[in-house]
MIDO-24132 format. One line per field, with one value per residue (C-alpha): residue number from 1; residue in three letters; x, y, z. Coordinates in Angstrom, 2 decimals, always signed. Layout:
# residues N
num: NUM,...
residu: ALA,...
X: X,...
Y: Y,...
Z: Z,...
***
This chain:
# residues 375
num: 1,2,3,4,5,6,7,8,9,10,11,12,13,14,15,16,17,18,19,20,21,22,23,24,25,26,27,28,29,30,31,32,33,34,35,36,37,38,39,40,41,42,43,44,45,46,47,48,49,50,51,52,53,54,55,56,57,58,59,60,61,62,63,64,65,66,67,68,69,70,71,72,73,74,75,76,77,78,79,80,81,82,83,84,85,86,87,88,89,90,91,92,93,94,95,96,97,98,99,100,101,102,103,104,105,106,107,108,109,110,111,112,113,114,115,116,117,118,119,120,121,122,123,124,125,126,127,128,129,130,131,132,133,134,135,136,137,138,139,140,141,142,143,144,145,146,147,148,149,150,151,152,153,154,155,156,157,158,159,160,161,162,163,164,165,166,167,168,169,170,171,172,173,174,175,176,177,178,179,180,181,182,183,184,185,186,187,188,189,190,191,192,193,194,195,196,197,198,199,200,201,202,203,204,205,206,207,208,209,210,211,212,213,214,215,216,217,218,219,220,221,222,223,224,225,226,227,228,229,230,231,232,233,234,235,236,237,238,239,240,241,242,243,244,245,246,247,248,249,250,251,252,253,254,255,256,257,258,259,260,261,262,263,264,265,266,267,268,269,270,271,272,273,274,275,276,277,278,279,280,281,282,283,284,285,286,287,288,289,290,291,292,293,294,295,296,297,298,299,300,301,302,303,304,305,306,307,308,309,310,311,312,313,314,315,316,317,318,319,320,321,322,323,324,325,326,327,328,329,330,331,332,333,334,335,336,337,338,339,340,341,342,343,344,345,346,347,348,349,350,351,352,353,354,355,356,357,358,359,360,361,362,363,364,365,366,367,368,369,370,371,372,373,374,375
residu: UNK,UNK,UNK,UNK,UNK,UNK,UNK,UNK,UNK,UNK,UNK,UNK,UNK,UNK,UNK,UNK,UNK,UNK,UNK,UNK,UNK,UNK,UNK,UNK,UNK,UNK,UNK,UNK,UNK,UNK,UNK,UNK,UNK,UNK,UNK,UNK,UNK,UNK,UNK,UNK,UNK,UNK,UNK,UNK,UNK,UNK,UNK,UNK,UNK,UNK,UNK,UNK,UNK,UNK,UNK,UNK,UNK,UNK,UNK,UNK,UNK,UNK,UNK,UNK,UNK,UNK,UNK,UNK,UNK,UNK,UNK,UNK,UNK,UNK,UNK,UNK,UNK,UNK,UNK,UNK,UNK,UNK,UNK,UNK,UNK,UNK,UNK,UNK,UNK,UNK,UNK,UNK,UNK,UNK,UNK,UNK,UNK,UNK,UNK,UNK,UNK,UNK,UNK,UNK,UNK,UNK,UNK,UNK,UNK,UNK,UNK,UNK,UNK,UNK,UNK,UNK,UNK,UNK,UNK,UNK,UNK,UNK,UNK,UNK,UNK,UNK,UNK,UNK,UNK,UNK,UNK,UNK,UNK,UNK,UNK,UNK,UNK,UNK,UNK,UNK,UNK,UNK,UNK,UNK,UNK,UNK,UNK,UNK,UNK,UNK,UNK,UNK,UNK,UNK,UNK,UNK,UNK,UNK,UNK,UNK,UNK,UNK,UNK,UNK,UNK,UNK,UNK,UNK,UNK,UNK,UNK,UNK,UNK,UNK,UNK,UNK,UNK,UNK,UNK,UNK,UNK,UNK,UNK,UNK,UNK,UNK,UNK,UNK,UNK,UNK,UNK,UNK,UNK,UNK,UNK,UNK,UNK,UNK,UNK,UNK,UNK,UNK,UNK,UNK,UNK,UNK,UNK,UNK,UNK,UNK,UNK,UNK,UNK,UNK,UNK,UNK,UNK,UNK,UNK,UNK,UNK,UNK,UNK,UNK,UNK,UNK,UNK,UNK,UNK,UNK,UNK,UNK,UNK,UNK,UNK,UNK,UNK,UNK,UNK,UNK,UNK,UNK,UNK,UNK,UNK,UNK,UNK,UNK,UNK,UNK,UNK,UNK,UNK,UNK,UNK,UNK,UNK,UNK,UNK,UNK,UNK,UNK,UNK,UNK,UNK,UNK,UNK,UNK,UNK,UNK,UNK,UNK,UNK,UNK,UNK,UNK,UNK,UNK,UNK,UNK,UNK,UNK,UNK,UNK,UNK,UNK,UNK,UNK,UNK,UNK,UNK,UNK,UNK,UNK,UNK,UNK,UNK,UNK,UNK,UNK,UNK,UNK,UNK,UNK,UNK,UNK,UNK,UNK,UNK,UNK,UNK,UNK,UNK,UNK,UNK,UNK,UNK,UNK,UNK,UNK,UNK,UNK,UNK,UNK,UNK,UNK,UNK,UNK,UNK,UNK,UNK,UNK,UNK,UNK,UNK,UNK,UNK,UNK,UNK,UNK,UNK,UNK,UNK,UNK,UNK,UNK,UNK,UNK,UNK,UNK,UNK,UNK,UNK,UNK,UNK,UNK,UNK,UNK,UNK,UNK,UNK,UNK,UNK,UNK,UNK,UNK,UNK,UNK,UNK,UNK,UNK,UNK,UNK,UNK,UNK
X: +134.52,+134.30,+134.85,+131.51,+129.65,+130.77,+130.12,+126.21,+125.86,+126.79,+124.50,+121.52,+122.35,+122.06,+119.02,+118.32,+118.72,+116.75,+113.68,+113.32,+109.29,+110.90,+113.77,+111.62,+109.48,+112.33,+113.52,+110.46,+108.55,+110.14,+110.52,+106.88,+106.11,+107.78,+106.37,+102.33,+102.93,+104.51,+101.63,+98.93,+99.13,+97.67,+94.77,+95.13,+92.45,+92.08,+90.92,+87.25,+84.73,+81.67,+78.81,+77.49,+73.34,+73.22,+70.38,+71.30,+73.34,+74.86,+78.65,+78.84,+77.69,+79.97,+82.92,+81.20,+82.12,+85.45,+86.70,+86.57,+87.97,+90.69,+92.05,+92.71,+90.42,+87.12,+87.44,+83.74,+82.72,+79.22,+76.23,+73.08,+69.48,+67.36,+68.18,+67.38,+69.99,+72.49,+70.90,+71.97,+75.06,+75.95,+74.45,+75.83,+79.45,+79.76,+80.84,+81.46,+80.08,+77.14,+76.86,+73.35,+73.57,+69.78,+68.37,+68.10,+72.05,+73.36,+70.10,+70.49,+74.28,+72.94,+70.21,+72.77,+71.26,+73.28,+73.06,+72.53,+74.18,+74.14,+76.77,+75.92,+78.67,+78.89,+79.05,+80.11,+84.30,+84.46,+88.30,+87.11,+83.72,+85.80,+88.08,+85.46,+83.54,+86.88,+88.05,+84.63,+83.96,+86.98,+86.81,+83.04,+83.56,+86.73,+84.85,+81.41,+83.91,+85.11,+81.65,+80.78,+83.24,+82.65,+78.84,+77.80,+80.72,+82.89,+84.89,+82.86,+83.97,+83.58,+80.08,+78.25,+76.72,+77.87,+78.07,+77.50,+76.41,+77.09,+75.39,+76.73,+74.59,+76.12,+74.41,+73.94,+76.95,+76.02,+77.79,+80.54,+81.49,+84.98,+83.41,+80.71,+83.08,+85.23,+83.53,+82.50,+85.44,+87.14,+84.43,+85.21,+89.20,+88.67,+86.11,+89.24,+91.87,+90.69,+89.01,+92.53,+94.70,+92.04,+91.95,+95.64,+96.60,+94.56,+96.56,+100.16,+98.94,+97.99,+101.51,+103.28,+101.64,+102.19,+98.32,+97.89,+98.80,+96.46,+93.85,+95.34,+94.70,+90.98,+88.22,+88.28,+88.46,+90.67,+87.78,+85.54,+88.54,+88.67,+85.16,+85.31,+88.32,+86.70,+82.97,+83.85,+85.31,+82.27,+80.02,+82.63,+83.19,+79.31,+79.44,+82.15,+79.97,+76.77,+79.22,+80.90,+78.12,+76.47,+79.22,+79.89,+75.61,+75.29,+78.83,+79.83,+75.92,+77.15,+74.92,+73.23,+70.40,+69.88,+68.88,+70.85,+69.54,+71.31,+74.68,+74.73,+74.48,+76.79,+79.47,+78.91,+79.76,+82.39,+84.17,+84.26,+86.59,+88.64,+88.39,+89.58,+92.49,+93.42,+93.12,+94.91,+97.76,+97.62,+98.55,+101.51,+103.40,+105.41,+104.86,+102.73,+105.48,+105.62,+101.45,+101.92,+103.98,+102.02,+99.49,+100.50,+102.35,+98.56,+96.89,+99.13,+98.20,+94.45,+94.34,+95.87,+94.26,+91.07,+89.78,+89.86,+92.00,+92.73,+90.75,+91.14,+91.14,+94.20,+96.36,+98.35,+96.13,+98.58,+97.99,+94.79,+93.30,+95.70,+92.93,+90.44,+92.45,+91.44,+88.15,+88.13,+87.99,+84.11,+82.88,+83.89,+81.89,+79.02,+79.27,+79.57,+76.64,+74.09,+74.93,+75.66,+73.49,+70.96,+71.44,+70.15,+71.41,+69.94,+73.32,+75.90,+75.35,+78.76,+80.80,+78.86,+79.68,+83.11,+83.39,+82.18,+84.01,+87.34,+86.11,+85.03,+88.52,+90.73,+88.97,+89.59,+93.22,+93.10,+91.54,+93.88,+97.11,+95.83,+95.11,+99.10,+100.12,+98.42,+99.47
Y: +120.76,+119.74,+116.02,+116.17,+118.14,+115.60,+112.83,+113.84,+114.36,+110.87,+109.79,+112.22,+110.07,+106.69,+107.11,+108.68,+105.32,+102.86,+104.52,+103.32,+104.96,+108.65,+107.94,+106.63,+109.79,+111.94,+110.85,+109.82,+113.05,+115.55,+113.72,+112.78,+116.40,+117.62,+115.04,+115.46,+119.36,+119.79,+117.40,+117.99,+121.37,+123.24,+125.31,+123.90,+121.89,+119.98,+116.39,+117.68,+114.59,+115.24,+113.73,+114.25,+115.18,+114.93,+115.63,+116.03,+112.98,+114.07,+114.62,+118.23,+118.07,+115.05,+117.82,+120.07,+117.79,+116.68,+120.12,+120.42,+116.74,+117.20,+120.40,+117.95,+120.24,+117.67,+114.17,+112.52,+109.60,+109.28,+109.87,+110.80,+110.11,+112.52,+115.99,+113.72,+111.50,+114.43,+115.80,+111.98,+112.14,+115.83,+115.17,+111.85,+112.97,+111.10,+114.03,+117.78,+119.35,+118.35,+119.14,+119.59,+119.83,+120.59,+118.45,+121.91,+122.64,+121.40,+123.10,+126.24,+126.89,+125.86,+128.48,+130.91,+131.73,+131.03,+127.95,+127.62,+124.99,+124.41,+123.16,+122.44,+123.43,+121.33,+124.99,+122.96,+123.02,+126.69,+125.61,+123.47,+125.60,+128.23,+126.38,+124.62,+128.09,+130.09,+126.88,+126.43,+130.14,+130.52,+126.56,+126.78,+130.15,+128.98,+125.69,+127.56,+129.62,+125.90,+125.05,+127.72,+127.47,+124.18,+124.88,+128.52,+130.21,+129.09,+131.82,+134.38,+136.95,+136.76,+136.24,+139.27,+137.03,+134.26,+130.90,+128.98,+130.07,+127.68,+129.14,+128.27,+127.32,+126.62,+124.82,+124.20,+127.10,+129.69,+132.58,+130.24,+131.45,+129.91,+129.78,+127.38,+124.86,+125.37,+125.45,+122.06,+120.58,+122.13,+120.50,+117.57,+118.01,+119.45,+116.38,+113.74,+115.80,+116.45,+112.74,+110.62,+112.89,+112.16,+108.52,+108.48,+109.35,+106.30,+103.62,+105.40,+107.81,+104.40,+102.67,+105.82,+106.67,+102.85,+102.28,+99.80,+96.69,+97.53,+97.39,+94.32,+92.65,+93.07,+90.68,+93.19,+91.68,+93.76,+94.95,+95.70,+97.96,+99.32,+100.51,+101.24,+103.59,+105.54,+105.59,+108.80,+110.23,+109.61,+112.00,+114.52,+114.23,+114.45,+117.77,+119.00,+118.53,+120.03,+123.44,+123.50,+123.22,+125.87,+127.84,+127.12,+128.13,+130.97,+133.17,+132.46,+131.70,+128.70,+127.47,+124.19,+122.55,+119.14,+117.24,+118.01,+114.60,+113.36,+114.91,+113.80,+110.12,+109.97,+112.31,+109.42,+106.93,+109.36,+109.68,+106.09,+105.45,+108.17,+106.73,+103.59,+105.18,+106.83,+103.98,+102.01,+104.73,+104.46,+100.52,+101.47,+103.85,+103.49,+106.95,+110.23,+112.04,+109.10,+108.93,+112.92,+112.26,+109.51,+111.65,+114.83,+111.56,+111.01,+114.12,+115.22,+112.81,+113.13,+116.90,+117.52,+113.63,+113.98,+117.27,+119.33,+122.14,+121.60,+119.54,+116.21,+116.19,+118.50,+115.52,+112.38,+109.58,+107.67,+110.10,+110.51,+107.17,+106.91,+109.27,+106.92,+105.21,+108.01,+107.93,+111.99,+111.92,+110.46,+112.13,+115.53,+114.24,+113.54,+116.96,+119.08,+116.56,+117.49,+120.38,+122.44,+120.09,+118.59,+115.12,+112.12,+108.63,+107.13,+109.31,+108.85,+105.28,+104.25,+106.80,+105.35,+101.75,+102.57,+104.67,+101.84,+98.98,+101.61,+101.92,+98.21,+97.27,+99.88,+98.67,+95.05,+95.56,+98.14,+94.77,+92.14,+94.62,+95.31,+91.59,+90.70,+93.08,+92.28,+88.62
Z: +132.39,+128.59,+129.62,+131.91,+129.12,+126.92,+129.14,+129.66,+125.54,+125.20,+128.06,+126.18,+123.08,+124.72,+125.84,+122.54,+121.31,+123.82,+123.32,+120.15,+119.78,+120.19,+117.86,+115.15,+115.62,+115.36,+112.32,+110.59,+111.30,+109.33,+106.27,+106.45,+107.25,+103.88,+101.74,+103.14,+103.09,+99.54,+97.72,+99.49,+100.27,+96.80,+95.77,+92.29,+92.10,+89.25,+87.85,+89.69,+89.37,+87.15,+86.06,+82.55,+81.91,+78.15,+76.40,+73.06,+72.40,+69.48,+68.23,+69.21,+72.85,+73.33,+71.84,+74.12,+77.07,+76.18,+76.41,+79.49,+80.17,+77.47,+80.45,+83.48,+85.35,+85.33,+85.00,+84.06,+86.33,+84.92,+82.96,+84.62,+83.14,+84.54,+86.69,+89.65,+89.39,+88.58,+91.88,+93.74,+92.55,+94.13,+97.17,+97.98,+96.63,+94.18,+92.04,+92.77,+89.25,+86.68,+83.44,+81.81,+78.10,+76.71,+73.61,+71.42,+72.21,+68.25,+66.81,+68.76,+67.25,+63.75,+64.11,+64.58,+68.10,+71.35,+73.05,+76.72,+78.88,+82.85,+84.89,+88.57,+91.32,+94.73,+96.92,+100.05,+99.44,+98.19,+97.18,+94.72,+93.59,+93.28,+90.82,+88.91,+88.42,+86.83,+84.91,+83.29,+82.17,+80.19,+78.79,+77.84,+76.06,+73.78,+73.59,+72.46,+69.44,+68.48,+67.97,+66.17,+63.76,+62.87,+62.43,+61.18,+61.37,+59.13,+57.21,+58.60,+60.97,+65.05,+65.99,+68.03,+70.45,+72.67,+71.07,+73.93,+77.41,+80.20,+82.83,+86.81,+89.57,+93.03,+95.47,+98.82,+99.78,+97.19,+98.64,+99.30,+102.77,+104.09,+107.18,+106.66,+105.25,+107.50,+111.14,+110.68,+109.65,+112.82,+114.86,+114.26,+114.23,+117.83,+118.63,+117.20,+118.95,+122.22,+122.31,+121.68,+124.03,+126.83,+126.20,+125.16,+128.76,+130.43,+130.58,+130.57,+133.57,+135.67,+134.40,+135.68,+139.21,+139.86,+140.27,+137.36,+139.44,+141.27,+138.26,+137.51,+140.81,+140.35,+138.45,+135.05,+132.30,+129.08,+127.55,+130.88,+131.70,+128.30,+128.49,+132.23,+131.19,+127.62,+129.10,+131.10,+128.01,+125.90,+128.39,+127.88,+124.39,+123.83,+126.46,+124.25,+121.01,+122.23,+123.19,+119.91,+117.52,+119.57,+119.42,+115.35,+115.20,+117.31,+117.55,+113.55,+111.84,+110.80,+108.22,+109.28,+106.63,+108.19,+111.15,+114.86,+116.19,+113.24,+113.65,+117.45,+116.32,+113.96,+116.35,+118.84,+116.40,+115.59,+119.17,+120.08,+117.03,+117.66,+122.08,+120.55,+118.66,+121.63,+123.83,+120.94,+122.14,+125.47,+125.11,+123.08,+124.91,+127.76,+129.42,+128.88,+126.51,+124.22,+124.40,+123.33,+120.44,+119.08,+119.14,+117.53,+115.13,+113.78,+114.07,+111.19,+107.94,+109.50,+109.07,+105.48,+103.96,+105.02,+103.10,+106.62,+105.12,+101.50,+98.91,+98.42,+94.68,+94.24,+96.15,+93.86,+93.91,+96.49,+99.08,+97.41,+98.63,+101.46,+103.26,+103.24,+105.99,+107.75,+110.31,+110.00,+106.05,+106.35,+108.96,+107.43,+104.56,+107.18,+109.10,+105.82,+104.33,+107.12,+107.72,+104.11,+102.31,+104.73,+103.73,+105.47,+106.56,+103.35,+101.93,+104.91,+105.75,+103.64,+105.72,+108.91,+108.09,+108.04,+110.68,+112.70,+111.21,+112.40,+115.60,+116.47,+114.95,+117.23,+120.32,+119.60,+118.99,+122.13,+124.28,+122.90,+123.27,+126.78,+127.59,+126.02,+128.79,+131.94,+131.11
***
């Protein structure tokens, strides 16, 4: 009896290792599973990127500044001239906070009187808003007493009033609901999900019911059959979107600023590089499991790199930038850009670009993968 038990074991582990695609999987997953969970995963956000209004120009609003940079919590990536570039600069991403630091801010704490300051809060992450509206209260008021020492208050006892006030203002989430970050980031996860398990399937369900010699007997070319093959998927994925954003609208009052023509487009553009991905699967495996696992293989790094759950900025640069390898890491920025802050294409068209450069690039390798194999 223990001979035959022992005999099928060793047949199990044989088989193990010819299918090399499952093996690697096996192995490679849960080490990759510990190391994207344990660094990414974290609510400590820190090293937030800022831009700078300062109006004052003068040694004591640069101090004023530098305390905050000196805590690892905001990391300046520019200097704004006017409140409308501060304003560009939020709603195109390019930072998450602004600082506004009047021209009467030195002459205010020399008077004695306090001095009012303004920092700006991206609402659309409440992780991060959230972060960067504790962290500045408590480092603008011990920066405020350091300022006050060095200019009125020197040897003189705690000041009755409030050095400096830095008062918050966070836009375009102000309640910063978890629910209107979140919806549309789960929009599109569904959209990338559901869109490379249908294509995934395409090519490994014809190898395995025997019918793709029969595909390969007719006058398609790779890439007719490529498109022949996703085009059915496109109609559904585009279904699937008009039902989800009605859903996200109607059932959770999803907040929604910007244009819905808009966010169709760009979903399209959206779902034809996540068809090609799958189709880039489907070319790859040898059966349906394998097409499964490849799957579930990417959806991982796409859901905890590309700011879907957990803000990008908390992560080590490596994995950091490894996310912008990512399709889904743009178009969150494009769904949470239209719809939190009702942004336009004259924002988005970066993340556009390179959604479609990913998309034209996973269907060529899709075709020439496809045309390897029927040769």
């Amino acid at each position: 009896m223990w001979g035959r038990i022992f005999s099928l074991v060793k047949k199990e582990f044989i088989q193990f290792r010819r299918d090399r695609l499952t093996l690697a999987i096996i192995f490679v997953m849960p080490p990759l599973q510990l190391f994207l969970l344990a660094y990414a995963m974290t609510v400590d956000v820190k090293h937030i990127r800022s831009l700078v209004l300062d109006e004052a120009r003068d040694q004591y609003s640069r101090q004023f500044v530098a305390s905050f940079v000196n805590t690892g919590y905001f990391d300046v990536v520019g200097y704004a001239e006017s409140q409308e570039e501060l304003r560009h600069g939020l709603e195109s991403g390019v930072a998450k906070v602004g600082f506004v630091i009047p021209p009467n801010f030195t002459r205010e704490l020399w008077a004695g009187r306090t001095s009012l300051a303004q920092i700006l809060i991206d609402g659309s992450d409440p992780t991060v808003a959230q972060s960067a509206l504790f962290a500045s209260a408590s480092i603008g008021q011990a920066a405020g007493m350091k300022l006050w020492e060095q200019t009125t208050g020197r040897g003189l006892e705690r000041p009755q009033i409030q050095p400096v006030e830095l008062r918050p203002l966070v836009l375009y989430n102000p309640s910063m609901k978890s629910s209107d970050f979140m919806v549309p980031g789960l929009i599109g996860m569904i959209l990338q999900m559901q869109a490379m398990l249908l294509t995934a399937f395409a090519i490994t369900r014809e190898r395995e019911r025997g019918t793709l010699e029969q595909l390969i007997a007719t006058p398609l070319r790779p890439w007719e059959m490529i498109v022949g093959k996703v085009a059915p998927y496109v109609l559904v994925a585009l279904w699937n979107v008009a039902v989800i954003m009605a859903v996200g609208l109607l059932w959770f009052h999803t907040r929604f600023a910007g244009s819905l023509l808009l966010f169709f487009v760009l979903s399209f553009v959206f779902l034809v590089g996540s068809l090609g991905v799958g189709m880039l699967v489907s070319t790859v495996a040898q059966n349906q499991t394998q097409a499964l696992q490849m799957t579930f293989f990417y959806m991982l790094p796409a859901m905890v790199l590309s700011g879907f759950m957990f803000p990008r900025e908390s992560m080590p640069p490596f994995l950091f930038y490894l996310g912008y390898g990512i399709p889904l890491t743009y178009f969150l920025r494009i769904l949470r850009g239209i719809a939190l802050k009702g942004i336009g294409l004259e924002y988005l068209w970066p993340e556009v670009l390179w959604l479609g450069v990913f998309g034209a690039v996973a269907f060529l390798i899709s075709a020439m993968r496809l045309r390897r194999r029927l040769g």
